[in-house]
PDB file of N, CA, C and O in Angstrom:
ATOM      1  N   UNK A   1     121.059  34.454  64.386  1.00  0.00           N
ATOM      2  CA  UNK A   1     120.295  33.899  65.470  1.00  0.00           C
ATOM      3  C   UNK A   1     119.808  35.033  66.368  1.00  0.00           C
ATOM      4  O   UNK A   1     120.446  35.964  66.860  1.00  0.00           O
ATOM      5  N   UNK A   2     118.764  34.781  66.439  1.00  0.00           N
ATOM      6  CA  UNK A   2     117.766  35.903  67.603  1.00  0.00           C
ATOM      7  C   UNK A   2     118.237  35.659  69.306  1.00  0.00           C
ATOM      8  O   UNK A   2     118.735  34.646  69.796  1.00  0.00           O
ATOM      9  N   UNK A   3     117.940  36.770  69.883  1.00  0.00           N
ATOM     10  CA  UNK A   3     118.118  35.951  71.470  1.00  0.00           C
ATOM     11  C   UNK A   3     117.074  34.936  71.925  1.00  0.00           C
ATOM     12  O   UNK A   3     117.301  34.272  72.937  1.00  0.00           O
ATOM     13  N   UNK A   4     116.045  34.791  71.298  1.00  0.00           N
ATOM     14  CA  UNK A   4     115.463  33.840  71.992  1.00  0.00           C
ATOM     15  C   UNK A   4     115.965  32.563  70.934  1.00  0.00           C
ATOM     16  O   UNK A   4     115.697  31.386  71.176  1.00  0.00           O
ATOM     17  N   UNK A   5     116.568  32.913  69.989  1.00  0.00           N
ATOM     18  CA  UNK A   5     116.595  31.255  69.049  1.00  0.00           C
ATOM     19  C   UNK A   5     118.546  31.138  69.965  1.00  0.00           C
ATOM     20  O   UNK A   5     119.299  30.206  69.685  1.00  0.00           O
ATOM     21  N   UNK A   6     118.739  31.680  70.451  1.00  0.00           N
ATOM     22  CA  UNK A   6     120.500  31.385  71.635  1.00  0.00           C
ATOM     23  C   UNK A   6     119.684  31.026  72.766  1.00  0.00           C
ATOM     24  O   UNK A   6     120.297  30.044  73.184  1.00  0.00           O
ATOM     25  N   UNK A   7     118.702  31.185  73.528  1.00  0.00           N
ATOM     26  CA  UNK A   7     117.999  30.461  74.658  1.00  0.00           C
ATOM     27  C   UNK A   7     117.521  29.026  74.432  1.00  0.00           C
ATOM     28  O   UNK A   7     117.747  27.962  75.009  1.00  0.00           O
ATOM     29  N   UNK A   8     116.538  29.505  73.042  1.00  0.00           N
ATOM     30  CA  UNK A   8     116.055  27.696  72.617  1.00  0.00           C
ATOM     31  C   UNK A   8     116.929  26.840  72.187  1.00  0.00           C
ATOM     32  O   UNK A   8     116.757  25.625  72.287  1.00  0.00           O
ATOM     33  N   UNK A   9     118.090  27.444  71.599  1.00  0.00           N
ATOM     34  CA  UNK A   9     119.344  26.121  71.635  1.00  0.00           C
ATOM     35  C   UNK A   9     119.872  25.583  72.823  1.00  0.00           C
ATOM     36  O   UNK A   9     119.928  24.430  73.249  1.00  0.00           O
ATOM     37  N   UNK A  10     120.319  26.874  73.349  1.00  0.00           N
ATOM     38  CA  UNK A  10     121.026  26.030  74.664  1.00  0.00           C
ATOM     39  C   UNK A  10     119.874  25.340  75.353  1.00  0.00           C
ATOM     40  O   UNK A  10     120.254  24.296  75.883  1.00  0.00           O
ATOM     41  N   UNK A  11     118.553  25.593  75.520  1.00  0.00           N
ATOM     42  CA  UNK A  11     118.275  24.430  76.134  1.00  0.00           C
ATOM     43  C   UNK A  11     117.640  22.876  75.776  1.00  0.00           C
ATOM     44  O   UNK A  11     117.109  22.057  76.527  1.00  0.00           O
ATOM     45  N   UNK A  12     117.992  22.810  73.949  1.00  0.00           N
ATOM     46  CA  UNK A  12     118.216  21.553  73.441  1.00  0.00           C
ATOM     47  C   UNK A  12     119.740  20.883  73.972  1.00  0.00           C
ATOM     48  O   UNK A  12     120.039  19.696  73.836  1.00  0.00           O
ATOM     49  N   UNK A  13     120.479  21.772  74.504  1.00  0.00           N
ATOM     50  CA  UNK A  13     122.015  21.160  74.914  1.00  0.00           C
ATOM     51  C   UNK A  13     122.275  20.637  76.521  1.00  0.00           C
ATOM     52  O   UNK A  13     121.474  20.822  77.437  1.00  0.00           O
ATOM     53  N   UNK A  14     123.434  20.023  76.622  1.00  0.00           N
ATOM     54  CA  UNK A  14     123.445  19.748  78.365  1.00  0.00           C
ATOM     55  C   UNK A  14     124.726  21.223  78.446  1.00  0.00           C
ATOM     56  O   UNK A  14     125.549  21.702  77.666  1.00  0.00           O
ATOM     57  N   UNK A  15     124.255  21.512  79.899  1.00  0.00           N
ATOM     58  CA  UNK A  15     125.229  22.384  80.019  1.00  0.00           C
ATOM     59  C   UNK A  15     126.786  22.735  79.897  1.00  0.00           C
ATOM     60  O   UNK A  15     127.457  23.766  79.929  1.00  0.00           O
ATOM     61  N   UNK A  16     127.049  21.233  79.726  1.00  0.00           N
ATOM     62  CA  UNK A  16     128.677  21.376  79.845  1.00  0.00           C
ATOM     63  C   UNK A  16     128.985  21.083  78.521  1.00  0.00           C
ATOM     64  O   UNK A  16     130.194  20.998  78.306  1.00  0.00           O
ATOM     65  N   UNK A  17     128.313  20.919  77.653  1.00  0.00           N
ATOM     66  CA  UNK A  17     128.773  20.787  76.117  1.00  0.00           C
ATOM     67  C   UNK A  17     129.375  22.170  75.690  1.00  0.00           C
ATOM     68  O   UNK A  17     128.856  23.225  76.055  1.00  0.00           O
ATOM     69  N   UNK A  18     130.517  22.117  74.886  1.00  0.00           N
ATOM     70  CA  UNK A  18     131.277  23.110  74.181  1.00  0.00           C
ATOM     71  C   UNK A  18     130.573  23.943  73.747  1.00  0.00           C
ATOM     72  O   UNK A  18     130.942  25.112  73.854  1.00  0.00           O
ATOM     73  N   UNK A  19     129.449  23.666  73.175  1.00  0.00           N
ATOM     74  CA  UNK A  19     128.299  24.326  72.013  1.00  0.00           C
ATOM     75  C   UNK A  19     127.413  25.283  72.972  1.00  0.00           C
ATOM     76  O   UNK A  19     127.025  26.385  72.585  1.00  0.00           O
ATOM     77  N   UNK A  20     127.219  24.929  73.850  1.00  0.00           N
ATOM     78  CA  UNK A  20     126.050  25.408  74.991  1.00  0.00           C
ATOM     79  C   UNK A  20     126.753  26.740  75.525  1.00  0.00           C
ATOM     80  O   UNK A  20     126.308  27.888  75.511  1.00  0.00           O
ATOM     81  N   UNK A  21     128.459  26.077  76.186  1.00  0.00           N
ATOM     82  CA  UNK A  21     128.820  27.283  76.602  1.00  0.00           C
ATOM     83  C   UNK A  21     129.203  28.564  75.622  1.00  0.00           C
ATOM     84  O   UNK A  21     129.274  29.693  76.106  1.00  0.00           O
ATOM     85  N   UNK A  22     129.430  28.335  74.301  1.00  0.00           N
ATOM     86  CA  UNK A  22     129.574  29.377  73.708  1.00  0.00           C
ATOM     87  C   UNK A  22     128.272  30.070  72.890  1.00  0.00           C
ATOM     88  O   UNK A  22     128.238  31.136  72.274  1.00  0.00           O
ATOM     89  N   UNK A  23     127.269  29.123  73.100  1.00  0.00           N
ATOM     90  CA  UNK A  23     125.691  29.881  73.106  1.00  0.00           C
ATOM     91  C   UNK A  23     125.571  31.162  73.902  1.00  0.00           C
ATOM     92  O   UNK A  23     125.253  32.326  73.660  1.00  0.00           O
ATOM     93  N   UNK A  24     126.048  30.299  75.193  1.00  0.00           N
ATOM     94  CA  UNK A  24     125.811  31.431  76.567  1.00  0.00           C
ATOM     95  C   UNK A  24     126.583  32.658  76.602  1.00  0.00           C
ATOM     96  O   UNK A  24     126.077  33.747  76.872  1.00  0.00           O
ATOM     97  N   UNK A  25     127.759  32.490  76.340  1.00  0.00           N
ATOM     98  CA  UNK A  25     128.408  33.728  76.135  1.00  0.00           C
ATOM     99  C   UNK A  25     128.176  34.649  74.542  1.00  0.00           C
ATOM    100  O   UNK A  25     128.585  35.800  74.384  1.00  0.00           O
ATOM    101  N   UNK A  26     127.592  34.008  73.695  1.00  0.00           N
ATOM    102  CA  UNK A  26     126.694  35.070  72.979  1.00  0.00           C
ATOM    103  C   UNK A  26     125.749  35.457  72.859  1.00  0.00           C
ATOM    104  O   UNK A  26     125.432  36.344  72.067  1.00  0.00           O
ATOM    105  N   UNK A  27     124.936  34.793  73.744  1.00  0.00           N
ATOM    106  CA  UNK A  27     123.703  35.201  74.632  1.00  0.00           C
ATOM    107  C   UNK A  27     123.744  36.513  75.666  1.00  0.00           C
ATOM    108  O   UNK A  27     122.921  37.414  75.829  1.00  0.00           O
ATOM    109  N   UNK A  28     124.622  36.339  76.097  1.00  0.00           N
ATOM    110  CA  UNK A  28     125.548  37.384  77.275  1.00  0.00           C
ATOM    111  C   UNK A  28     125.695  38.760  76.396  1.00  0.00           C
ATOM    112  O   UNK A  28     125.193  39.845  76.689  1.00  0.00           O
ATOM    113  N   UNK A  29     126.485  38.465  75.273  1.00  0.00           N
ATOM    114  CA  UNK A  29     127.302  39.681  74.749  1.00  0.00           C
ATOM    115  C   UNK A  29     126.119  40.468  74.114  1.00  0.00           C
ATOM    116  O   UNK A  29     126.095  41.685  73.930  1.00  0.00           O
ATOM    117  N   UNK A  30     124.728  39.190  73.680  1.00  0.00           N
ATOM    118  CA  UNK A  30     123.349  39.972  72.668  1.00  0.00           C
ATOM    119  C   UNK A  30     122.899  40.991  73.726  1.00  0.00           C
ATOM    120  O   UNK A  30     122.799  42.205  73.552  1.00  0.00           O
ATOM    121  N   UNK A  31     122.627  40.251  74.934  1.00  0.00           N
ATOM    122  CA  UNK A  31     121.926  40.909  76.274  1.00  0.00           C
ATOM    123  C   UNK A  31     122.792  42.287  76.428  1.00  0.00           C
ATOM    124  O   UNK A  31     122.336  43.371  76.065  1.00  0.00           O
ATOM    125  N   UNK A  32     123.680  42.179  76.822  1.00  0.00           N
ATOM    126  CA  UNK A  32     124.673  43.874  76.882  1.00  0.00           C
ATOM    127  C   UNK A  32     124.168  44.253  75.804  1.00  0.00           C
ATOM    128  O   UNK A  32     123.131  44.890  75.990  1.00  0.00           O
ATOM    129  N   UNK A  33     124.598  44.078  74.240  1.00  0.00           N
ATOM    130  CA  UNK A  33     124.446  45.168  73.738  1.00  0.00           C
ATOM    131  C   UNK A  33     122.818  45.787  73.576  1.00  0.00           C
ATOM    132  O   UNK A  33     122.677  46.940  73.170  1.00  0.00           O
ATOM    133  N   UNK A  34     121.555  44.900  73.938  1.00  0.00           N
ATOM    134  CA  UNK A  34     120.838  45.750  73.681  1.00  0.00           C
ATOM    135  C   UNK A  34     120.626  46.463  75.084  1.00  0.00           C
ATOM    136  O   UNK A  34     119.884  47.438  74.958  1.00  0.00           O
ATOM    137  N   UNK A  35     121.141  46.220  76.609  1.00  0.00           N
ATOM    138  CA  UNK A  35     121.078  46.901  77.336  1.00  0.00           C
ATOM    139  C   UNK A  35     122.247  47.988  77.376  1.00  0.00           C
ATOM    140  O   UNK A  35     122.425  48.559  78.451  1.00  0.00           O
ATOM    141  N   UNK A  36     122.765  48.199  76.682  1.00  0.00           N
ATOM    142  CA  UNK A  36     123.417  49.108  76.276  1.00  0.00           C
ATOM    143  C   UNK A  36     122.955  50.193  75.053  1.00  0.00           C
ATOM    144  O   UNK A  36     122.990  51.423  75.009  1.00  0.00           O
ATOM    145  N   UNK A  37     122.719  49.650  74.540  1.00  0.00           N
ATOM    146  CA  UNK A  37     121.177  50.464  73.084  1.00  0.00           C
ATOM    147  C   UNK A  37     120.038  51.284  73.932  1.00  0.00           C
ATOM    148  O   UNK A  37     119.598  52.385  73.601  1.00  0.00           O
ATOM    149  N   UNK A  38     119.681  50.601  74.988  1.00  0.00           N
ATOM    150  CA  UNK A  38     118.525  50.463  75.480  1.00  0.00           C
ATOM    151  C   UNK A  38     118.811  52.326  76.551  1.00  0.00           C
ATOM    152  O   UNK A  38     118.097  53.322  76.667  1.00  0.00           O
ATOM    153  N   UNK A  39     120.336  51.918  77.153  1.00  0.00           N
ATOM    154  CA  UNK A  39     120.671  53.221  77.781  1.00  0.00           C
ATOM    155  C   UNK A  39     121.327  54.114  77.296  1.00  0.00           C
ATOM    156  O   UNK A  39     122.014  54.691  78.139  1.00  0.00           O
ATOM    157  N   UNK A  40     121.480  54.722  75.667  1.00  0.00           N
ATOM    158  CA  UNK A  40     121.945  55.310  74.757  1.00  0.00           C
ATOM    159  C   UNK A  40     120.253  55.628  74.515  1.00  0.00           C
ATOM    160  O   UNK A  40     120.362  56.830  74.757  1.00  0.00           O
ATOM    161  N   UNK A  41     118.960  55.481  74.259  1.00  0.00           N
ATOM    162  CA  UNK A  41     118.223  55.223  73.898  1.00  0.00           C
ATOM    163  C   UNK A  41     117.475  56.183  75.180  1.00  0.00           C
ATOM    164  O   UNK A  41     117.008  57.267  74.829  1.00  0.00           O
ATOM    165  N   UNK A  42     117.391  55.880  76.298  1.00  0.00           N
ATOM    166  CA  UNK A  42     117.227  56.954  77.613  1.00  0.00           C
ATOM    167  C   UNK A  42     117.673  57.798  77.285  1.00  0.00           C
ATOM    168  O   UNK A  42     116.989  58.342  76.419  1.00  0.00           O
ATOM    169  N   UNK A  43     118.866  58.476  77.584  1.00  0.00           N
ATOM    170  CA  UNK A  43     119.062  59.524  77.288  1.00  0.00           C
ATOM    171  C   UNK A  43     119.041  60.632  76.345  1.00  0.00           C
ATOM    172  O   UNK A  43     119.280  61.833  76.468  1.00  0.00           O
ATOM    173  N   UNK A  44     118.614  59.740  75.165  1.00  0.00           N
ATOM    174  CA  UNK A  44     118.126  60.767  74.148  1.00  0.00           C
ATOM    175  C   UNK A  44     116.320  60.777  74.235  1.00  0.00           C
ATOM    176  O   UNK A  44     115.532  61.441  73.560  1.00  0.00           O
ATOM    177  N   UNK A  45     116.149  60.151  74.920  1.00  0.00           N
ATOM    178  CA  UNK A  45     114.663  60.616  75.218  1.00  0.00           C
ATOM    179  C   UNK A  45     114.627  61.316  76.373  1.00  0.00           C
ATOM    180  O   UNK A  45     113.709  62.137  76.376  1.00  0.00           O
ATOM    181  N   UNK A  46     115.351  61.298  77.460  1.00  0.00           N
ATOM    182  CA  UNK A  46     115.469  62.673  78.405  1.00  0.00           C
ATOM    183  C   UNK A  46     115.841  64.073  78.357  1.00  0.00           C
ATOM    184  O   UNK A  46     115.447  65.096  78.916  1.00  0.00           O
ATOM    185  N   UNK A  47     116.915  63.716  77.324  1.00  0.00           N
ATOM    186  CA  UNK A  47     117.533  65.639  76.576  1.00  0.00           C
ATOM    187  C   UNK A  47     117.098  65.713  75.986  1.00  0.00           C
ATOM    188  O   UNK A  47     116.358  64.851  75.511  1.00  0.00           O
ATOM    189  N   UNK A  48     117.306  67.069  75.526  1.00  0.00           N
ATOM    190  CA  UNK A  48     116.797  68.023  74.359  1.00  0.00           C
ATOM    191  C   UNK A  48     117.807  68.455  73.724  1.00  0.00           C
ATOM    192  O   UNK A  48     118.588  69.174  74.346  1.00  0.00           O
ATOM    193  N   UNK A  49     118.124  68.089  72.073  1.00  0.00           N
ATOM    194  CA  UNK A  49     119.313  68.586  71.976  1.00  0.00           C
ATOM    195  C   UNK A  49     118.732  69.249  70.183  1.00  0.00           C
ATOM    196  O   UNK A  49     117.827  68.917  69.416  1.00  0.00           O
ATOM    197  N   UNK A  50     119.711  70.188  70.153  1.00  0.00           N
ATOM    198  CA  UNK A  50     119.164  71.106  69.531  1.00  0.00           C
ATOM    199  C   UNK A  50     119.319  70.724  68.240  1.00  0.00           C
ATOM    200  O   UNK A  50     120.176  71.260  67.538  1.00  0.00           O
ATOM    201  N   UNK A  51     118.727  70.015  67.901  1.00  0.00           N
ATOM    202  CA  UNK A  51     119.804  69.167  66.469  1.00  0.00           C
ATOM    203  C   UNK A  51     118.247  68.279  66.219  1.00  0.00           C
ATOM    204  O   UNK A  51     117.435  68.000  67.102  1.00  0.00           O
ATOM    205  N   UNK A  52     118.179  68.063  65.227  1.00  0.00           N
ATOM    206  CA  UNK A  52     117.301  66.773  65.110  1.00  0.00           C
ATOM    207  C   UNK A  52     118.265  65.204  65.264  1.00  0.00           C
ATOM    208  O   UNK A  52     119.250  65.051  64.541  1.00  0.00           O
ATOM    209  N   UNK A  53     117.980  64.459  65.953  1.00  0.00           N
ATOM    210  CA  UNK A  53     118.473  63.009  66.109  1.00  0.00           C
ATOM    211  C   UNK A  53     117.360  61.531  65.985  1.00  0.00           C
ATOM    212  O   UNK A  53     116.796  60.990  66.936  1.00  0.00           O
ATOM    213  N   UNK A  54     117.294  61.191  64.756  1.00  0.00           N
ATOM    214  CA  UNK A  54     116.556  60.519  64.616  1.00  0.00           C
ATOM    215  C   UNK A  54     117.156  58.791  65.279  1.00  0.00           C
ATOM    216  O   UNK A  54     118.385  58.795  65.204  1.00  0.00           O
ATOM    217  N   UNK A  55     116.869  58.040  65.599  1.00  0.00           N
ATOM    218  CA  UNK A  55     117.263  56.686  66.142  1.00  0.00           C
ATOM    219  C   UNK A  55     117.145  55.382  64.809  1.00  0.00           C
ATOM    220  O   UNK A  55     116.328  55.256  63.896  1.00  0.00           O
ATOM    221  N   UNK A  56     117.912  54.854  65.059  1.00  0.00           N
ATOM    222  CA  UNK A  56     117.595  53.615  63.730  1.00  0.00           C
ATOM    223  C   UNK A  56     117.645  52.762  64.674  1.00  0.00           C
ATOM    224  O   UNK A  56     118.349  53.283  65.539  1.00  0.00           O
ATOM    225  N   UNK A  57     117.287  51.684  65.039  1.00  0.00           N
ATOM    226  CA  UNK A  57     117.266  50.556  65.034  1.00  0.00           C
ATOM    227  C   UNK A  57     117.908  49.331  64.650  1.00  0.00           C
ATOM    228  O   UNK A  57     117.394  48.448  65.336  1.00  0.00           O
ATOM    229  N   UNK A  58     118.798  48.833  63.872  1.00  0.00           N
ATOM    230  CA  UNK A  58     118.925  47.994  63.134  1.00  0.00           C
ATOM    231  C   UNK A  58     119.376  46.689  63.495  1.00  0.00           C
ATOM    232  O   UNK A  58     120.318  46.611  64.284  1.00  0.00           O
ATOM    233  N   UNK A  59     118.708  45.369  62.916  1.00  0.00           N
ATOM    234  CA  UNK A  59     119.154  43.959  63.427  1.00  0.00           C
ATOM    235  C   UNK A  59     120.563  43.442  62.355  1.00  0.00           C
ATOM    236  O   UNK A  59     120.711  43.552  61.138  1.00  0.00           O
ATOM    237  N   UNK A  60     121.159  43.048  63.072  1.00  0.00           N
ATOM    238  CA  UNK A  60     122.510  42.350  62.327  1.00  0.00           C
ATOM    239  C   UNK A  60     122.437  41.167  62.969  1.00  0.00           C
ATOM    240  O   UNK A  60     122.446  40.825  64.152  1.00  0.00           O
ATOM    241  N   UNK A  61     122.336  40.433  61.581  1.00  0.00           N
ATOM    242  CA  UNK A  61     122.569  38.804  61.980  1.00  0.00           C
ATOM    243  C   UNK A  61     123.979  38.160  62.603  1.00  0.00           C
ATOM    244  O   UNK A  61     125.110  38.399  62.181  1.00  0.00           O
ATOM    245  N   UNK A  62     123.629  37.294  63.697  1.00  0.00           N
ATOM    246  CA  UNK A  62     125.111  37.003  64.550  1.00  0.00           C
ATOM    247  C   UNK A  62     125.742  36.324  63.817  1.00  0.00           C
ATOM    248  O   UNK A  62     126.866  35.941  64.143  1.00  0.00           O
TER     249      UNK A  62
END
């Protein structure tokens, strides 16, 4: 599931359903890690490091 296909579920759900809240908290954990990618990702575009460092990308299905 994509982050936007964990947004479009939970809001086929009511909020207090079992299903919804554990949408949200892997909605939560998707959001960190790519804002966490995102600031691993800064800083190798601000240094210079003497090495070649190429970046991958990669999607893993939840």
């Amino acid at each position: 599931m994509t982050l936007e296909g964990l947004i479009s579920a939970q809001d086929r759900l009511s909020p207090g359903q079992h299903a919804h809240i554990l949408l949200a908290a892997k909605q939560a954990s998707v959001e960190a890690g790519i804002g966490g990618e995102d600031r691993v990702a800064e800083i190798f575009r601000k240094h210079s490091f003497p090495f070649e460092h190429p970046i991958f990308h990669v999607y893993l299905p939840l």
